[in-house]
Each structure stands twice: as C-alpha cells, then as structure tokens.
C-alpha positions, -999 to 999 in steps of 0.1 A, spaced: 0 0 0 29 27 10 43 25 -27 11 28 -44 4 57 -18 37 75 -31 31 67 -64 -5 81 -64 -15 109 -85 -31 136 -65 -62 131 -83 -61 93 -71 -52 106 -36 -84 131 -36 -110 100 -47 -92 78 -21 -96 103 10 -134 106 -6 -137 69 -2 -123 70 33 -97 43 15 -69 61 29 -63 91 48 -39 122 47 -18 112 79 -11 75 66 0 94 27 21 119 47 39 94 67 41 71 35 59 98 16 80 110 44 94 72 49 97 75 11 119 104 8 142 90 44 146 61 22 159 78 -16 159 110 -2 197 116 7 214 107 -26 187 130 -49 190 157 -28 159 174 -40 149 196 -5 162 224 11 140 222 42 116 196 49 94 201 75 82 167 89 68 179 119 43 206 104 35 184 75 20 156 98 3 185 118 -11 197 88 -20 159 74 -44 157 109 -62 186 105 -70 179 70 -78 141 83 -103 161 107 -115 177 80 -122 151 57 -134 129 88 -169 159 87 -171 153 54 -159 193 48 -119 196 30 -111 229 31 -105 229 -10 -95 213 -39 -58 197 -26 -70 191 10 -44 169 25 -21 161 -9 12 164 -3 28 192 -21 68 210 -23 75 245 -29 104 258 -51 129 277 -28 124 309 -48 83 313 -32 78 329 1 65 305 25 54 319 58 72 300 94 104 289 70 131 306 51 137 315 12 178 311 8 173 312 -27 200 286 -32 224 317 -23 251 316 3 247 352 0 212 357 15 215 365 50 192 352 83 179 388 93 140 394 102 122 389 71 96 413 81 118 440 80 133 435 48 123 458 21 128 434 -4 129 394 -13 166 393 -15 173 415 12 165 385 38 162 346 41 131 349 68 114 327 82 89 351 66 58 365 79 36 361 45 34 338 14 39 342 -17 6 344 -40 9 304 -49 15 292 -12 -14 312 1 -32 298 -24 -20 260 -17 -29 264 19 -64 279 15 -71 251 -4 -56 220 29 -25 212 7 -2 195 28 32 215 27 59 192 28 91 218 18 110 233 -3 131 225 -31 165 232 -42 169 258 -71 204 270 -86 213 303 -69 183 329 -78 171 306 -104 200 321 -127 213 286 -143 194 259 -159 217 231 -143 208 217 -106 231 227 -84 239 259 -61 267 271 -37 239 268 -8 226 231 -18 254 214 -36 243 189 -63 208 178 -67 206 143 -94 180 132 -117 159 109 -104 160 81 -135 199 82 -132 221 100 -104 249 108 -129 228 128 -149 213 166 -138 178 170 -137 185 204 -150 172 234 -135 166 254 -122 137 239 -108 161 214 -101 144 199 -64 109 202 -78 109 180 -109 130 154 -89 110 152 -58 78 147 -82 96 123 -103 111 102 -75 71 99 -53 80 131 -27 47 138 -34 24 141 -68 26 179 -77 59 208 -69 54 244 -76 86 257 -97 91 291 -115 105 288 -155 122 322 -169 139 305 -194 126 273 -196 132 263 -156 99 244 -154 100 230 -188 132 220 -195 140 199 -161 107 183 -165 119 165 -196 148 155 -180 128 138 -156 98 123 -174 71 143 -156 48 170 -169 59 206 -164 38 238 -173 47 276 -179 10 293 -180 7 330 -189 25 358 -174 4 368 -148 -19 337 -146 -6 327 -118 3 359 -96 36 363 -78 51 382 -52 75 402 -52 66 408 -89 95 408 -115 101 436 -134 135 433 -153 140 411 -182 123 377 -190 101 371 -156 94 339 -139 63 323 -142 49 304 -111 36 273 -123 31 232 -117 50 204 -121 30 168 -119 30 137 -130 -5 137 -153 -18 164 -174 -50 162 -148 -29 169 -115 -11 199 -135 -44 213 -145 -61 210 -109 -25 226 -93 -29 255 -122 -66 258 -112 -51 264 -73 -27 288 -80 -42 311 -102 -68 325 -79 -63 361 -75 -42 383 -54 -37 417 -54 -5 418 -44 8 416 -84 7 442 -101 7 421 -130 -19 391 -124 -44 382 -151 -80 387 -148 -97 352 -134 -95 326 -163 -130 321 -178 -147 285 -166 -127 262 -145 -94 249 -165 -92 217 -146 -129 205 -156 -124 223 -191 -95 198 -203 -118 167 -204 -111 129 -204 -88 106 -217 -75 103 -256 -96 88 -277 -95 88 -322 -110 123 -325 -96 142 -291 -76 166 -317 -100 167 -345 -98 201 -361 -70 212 -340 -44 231 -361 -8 228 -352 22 239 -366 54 215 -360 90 222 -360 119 196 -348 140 225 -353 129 260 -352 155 264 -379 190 268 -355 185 238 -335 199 203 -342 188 174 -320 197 141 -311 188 113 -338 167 97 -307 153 132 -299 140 136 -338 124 96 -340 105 103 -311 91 135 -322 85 124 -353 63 93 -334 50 120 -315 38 142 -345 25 108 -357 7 101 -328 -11 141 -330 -22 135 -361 -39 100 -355 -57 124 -325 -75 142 -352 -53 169 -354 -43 190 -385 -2 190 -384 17 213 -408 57 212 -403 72 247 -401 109 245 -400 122 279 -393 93 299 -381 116 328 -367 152 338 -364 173 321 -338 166 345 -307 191 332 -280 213 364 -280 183 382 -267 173 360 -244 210 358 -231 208 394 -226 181 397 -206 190 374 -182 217 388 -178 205 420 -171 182 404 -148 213 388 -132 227 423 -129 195 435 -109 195 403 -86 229 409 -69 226 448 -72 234 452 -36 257 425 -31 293 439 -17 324 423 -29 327 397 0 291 383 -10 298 384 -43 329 360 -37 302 332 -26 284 335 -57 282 308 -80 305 321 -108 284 313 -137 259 336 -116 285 360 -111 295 362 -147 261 368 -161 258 398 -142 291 414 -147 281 409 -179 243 427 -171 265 456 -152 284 466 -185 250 463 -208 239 501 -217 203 514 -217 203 514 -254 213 478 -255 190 464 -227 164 483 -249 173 467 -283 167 435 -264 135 441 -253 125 455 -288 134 421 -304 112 403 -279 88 423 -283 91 418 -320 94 382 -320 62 380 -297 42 396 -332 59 372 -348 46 345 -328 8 358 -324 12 357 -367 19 321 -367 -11 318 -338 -35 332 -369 -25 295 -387 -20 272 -358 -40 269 -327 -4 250 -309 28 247 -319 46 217 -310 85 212 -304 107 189 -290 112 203 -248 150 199 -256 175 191 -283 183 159 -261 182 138 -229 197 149 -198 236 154 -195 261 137 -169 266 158 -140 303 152 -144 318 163 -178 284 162 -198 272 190 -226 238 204 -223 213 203 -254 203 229 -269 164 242 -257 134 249 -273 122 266 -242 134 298 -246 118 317 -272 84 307 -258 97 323 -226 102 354 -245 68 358 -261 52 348 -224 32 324 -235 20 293 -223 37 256 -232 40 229 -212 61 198 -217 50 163 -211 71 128 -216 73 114 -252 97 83 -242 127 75 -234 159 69 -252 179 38 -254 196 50 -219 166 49 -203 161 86 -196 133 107 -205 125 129 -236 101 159 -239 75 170 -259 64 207 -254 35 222 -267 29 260 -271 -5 279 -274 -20 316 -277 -20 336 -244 -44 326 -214 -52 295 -236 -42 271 -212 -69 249 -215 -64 246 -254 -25 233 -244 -37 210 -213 -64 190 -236 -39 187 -262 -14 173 -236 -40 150 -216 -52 137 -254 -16 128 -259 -8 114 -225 -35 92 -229 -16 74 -260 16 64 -241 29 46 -212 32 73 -181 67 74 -174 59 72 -132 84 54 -115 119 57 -121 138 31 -108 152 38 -79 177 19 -60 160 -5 -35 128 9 -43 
C-alpha cells in the first residue's frame, strides 16, 4: 500500500480520502518514509518540515473525517520551489549570499532569508485550499542557471539516473515529483526552468501565462518567472494550475480570473478524435536547433501520434530567427538586478556562472538592454502571426536527454523563445531513449489558452505509457 500511496497521483489521492480508502496522515507518513529512504542521494529539498506536515496531514484528516476539506488539494502532499515565500520557513534562494535577518523588515525578497511573515501568492493559495506543505526545493542560486546545483545546496541528481542533472533550475521540484516526494511541486520557468527539467525527468511541467498565476514580489527586469506546476499527469497539473491562479492583489501584474474552471475544461482521456480540427504547426528545429537522432524519431512518433488524434499538423521548419542572444541578454541583465546590492565579499560566494552573467548585465547600456527588449517584443508579433495559422505549436522540450553531471554537454532548448513571447507551453514525456532517460514534448498555445494546451497534452498522454516510476535503488 505505501508504494502505491507515493506513487498516487493527486487526483487518485483526492478519490481515495473521498472513499475514506486512505487518509492524509497515513500518505504523509508514507511519503516522508519515502523520501528517508531515496531522499539523501537526490538531494531534492532544502527544508523539509516533517513535523508541520504531519500536523497539517491531521487537521486535513479532521476535516475530511466531517465530510468538509477545506478545498481542492485538501491533505495532498505538495513541495514549494525555494524561490516562493512561505510563511514559518526561510527562502535562501539557493544563495550563500542571502542572510538570516528578520524577514519582516526587509524591504525586499533578497534582502532576507526569513522565516517570513507572508506567502507568496501560490502558497497562500495552496494552503487555502488543505494542501499539505511538505518543503521546499532546491533551485540553482536565484534561479540564474538551468543546471541543478547551487553554492547553498550542492548537487541535486536526476531521479532516472544520479549521474545525470535533472536540470534546473527547478532542479528539487521535478525530482521530488519524479522520485514519489509527493504528486505535484510548484517551480518558476524564466527560461525554460519548469520545462526543460521536467523533460529531464519524465514528468509534466507547465509555464501558463505571465500573470496567470500571480507572484510576489513581482518581477520587473528582463524575461520574468512564471509560477507554475509540475505533476506527473496532465489532470494533476491542471487541478494545481486551477489552485494557484486564484487572484491576489498583491501583483501588479496578475491576469484577470481565467473564464470556466481549467481543470474541468481539459476533459477525459484520448480517444481517435480528441484533436479533431485542431491546427498545429510542428518544428523539430525552429530552424538553429539540431537534436539528437533519438530526440527527432521520437518527435517524429510523437507528431504521428497528433495526427492519428485528429489533429491537422503542418511542419514549419524555421518559423523565426534564432533569438538566444536576446534571451541571453536579458538574463543577464536580470542577473545584474538580482545581486545589485551584493558587496564584494558576498559576491565571492556566488556561483561564478551567476556572477559572470551579471558582470556581464553591469556593463550592458540602456540602449542595448532596450534593443533586447524590442526584439522580444518583435518576435512576440511574430509568434501571435503564426497563432492566426496554428491553434499550438509543437517542439521537442530539448535538443536531447539529460547530460552527466560530471563532464556532460547540455542540449540545446526549445524553451526559450516561448519564454520570450510569455506564452503558455507545457512539456510532457514522449519516451525514453535507449539509456533509459526521459525525452520531452512541449506544446505551445496563444496567451491565457491554457486549456487549449492541457487537452492537447492529456489527449496525448493518454496514448503512451506514463513514465511514473523511475527506478530507484531499492525501491
């Protein structure tokens, strides 16, 4: 019973505390045993709080004893990227550089680890609706690097192979949902941070709309973060998006309340005509990308596999110019704003990759920060153009599997442009290679259709095997 409880969706947890078939302590305690078990060598949490989780699994057991959750994750077990204000713990940020002083005086979310006083828009949302918060996961330092380690946490490994990264830089996330630390993990993706590491690790990873899910402190320089879920199904990512984006004033960006509900808008499993009439435009390349030989059969199985949906596929190889000197450019300029206040002694703790990109953000000029923002802004027209043809646009997630920790090369993303135009795309498993370790398949839609990119992900998931259980050792 404990390894079906870990390896439980949330929506299979939810029917089973409806049929009294199990309750929140007995998953909590199933999951914790879990991660003492495979915890240690993954190294996906910062903090886990054992004590308050079990505390917060009998009140939701209460609860669900009258017959009255609180919401829609009462008592499911969920992990919250170290980047998200959480109130009682602290936000390191995966910095050596963020100091212990009281939160609450801070004047801003890098001035200060906490513990904090208030959560961020997504935690308040988890707890008003019983989630059960477990922790917090590792992130590289500030979310700046798209590998998963940081000076504060050390290495964090890909739950399908140690040797290999689960990239990042929701590094602790995808790996804790991956390895059964629980069914869903809120992570942020500026570049592709959600995306990217959940292709590495076989699990479904989604980037909704800037300002669909509102965040606090708000970004403001560059290409921003996007709160958003990582799960294994396509149903637990669209319950967890249907959490988070409630409202919250305290983002000056948000997005007024999506139409309907998105979790009961996606609809059921695949079947021959899910996709029927559904245009999408298809590129294993965008043009400036050259992937793996694996990487191109199984999109090519998984274009296949669209069409027999119903869908209308069209390949478009080079839909718009290769825009990763942008994107480079606004990070690091965002880079440059993150350590802005940093003296020279905190600066020598940085991660140097960090470090670099914002020396190199320090020495950009107005004009040029500008130019970059022009082009992104140019290349989101260019996107909304192709949107007038295609209702998605589908991609590989990544050029390639994930790389060894020790001595391996990244591949090249697809994540990044989509990032630009702040869109949403979400990536979901489309097999393996002949390693054993998990490719990605993302798909892209218009702004604030989210529901248009979830039921084309569910009607795909529903064609393959779910890739839910990576073997751990002694498992």
């Amino acid at each position: 019973m404990t390894s079906s409880l870990v390896q439980a969706t949330a929506l299979e947890l939810l029917a089973l505390y409806r049929a009294r078939s199990a309750s929140p302590v007995e998953v909590i305690r199933a999951v914790l045993a879990h991660v003492e078990r495979h915890g240690a060598p993954l190294n996906a949490f910062v903090l886990l709080d054992e004590e308050r989780a079990l505390e917060a699994a009998r009140a939701s057991e209460a609860r669900w004893g009258r017959g009255a959750p609180a919401g829609r994750l009462d008592g499911v077990p969920v992990s919250v990227k170290d980047l998200l204000l959480t109130r009682g713990w602290p936000t390191r940020r995966g910095s050596r550089t963020v100091n212990a002083s009281d939160a609450s005086d801070a004047s801003d979310a890098s001035d200060a680890s906490g513990p904090w006083t208030e959560d961020a828009p997504a935690v308040a949302r988890l707890r008003e609706h019983g989630a059960v918060l477990l922790g917090k996961t590792t992130t590289s330092e500030f979310g700046l690097k798209g590998s998963g380690d940081s000076p504060l946490t050390g290495i964090t490994r890909n739950a399908w192979d140690p040797r290999h990264t689960p990239g990042g830089s929701s590094a602790g996330a995808v790996t804790a949902v991956a390895a059964g630390f629980g069914p869903v993990a809120v992570g942020t993706d500026g570049g592709g941070s959600i995306r990217v590491p959940s292709a590495f690790s076989g699990v479904v990873g989604l980037k909704p709309t800037f300002g669909r899910v509102p965040a606090h402190p708000a970004s403001v320089v560059g290409v921003p973060p996007h709160v958003g879920p990582i799960a294994r199904t396509v149903g637990d990512a669209a319950l967890l998006l249907a959490v988070l984006s409630g409202p919250d004033d305290r983002d000056p960006f948000r997005a007024p309340p999506a139409p309907g509900d998105v979790a009961d808008a996606i609809g059921g499993a695949a079947g021959a005509g899910a996709l029927r009439g559904v245009r999408i435009g298809a590129s294993a390349t965008l043009g400036y990308i050259d992937p793996t030989s694996e990487t191109r059969a199984r999109f090519a199985e998984a274009v296949a596999t669209l069409q027999q949906l119903g869908a209308e596929v069209e390949e478009v190889e080079a839909p718009f110019a290769d825009p990763t000197s942008v994107l480079r450019t606004l990070f690091a300029a965002r880079a440059a704003h993150t350590i802005r206040a940093l003296g020279p002694e905190q600066r020598a703790l940085l991660d140097p990759a960090v470090r670099s990109a914002a020396e190199g953000g320090e020495a950009l000029g107005a004009v040029a920060y500008l130019e970059a923002e022009r082009q992104r802004a140019e290349l989101a027209v260019t996107v909304a153009a192709l949107h007038r043809r295609f209702d998605l646009l589908v991609t590989p997630t990544s050029a390639g599997a994930a790389p060894l920790i020790e001595g391996g090369v990244f591949p090249a993303s697809f994540a990044g442009p989509f990032s630009l135009t702040r869109q949403p795309a979400i990536s979901v498993p489309m097999g393996v290679t002949g390693d054993g370790l998990p490719l990605g398949l993302q798909i892209v839609g218009r702004h604030f259709e989210e529901v248009v990119v979830l039921r084309a992900a569910r009607a795909f998931e529903g064609t393959s095997v779910p890739l839910r259980a990576p073997p751990l050792k002694g498992r």
